[in-house]
C-alpha positions in Angstrom: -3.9 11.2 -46.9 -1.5 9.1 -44.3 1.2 10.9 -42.7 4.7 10.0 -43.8 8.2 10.8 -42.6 9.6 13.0 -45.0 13.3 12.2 -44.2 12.5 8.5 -44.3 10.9 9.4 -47.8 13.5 11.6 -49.3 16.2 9.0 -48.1 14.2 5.9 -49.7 13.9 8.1 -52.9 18.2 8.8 -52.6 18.6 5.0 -52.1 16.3 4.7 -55.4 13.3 3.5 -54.7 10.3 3.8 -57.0 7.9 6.9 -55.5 4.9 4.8 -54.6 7.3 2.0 -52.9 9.6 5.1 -51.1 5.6 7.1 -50.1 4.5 3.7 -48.3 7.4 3.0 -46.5 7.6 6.4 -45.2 3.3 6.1 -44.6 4.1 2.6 -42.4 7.2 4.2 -40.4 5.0 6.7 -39.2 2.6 4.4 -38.6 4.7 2.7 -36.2 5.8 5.6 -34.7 2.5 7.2 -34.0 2.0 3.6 -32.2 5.1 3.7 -30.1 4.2 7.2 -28.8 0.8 6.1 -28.2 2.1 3.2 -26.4 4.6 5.2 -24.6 1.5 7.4 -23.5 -0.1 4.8 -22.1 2.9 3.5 -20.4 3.1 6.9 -18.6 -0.4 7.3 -17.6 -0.1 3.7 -16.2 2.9 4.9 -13.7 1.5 8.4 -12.8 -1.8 5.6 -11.5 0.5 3.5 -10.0 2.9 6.3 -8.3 -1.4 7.1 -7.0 -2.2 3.7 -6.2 2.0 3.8 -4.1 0.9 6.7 -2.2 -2.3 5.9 -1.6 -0.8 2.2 0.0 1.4 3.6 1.9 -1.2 6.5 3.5 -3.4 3.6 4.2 -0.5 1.5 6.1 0.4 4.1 8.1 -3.4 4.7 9.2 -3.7 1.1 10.1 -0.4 0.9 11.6 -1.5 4.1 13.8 -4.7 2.3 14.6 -2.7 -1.0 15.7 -0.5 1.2 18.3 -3.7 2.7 19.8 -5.1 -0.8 20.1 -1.4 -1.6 21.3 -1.7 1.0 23.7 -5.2 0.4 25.1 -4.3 -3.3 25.6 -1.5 -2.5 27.8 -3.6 -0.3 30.0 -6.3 -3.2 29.9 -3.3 -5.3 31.3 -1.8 -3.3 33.9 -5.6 -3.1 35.2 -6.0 -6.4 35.0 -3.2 -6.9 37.0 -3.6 -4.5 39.6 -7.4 -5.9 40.0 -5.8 -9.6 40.6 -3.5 -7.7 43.5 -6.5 -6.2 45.3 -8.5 -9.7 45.2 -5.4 -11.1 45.8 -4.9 -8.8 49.3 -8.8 -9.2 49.8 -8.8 -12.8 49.9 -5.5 -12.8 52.2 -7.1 -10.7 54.7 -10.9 -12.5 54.5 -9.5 -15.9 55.6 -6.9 -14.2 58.0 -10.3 -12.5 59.8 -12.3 -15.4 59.2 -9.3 -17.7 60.9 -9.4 -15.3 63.6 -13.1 -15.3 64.2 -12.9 -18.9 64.3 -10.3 -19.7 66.4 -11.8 -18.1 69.2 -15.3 -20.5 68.7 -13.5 -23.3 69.1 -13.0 -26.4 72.0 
C-alpha cells in the first residue's frame, strides 16, 4: 500500500471528490514529497562534500603557498651569495692585474 497524505485526502474528500480519485491524489502528493526530501538530501550531502572539497582547497593552497616562500626565501640567500661571490672575484681580479702591472713594470726597457 502507497503512503498518502491524509490531510491532502480528507480535504480532496471535503471538496467532493470520489474516494479512489481523492486516495490517488493524496498516494501522488506524497510521492512527490518523498522525492523532494530525497532531493533535498542529496542536495545537502552534496554541500557538506563541497564545504570538504573548500577546506581541503584551501589547506592545500596554504601548503603550497608556504612551500613558495621557502623557495622565496632560499632564492634570496642564493642571490645575496651570488652577489657577494661576484664582489670577491671582483676584488681578486682588481688586485691580480694591479700585482701583475707591478711585476711587469719593473721588467720592462
Amino acid at each position: 500500500m502507497a503512503i498518502m497524505l491524509a490531510k491532502t485526502y480528507a480535504a480532496f474528500k471535503a471538496a467532493g471528490a470520489p474516494e479512489e480519485d481523492a486516495i490517488g491524489a493524496a498516494e501522488e502528493l506524497a510521492d512527490y514529497e518523498n522525492r523532494l526530501i530525497s532531493i533535498d538530501s542529496r542536495l545537502s550531502t552534496i554541500e557538506a562534500r563541497l564545504t570538504t572539497l573548500e577546506s581541503g582547497v584551501a589547506q592545500f593552497r596554504a601548503e603550497v603557498n608556504a612551500r613558495f616562500s621557502d623557495v622565496n626565501a632560499r632564492f634570496s640567500d642564493v642571490g645575496a651569495r651570488f652577489t657577494m661571490l661576484t664582489w670577491a672575484v671582483g676584488i681578486n681580479a682588481a688586485a691580480t692585474i694591479a700585482i701583475l702591472g707591478v711585476l711587469l713594470r719593473g721588467h720592462g726597457p
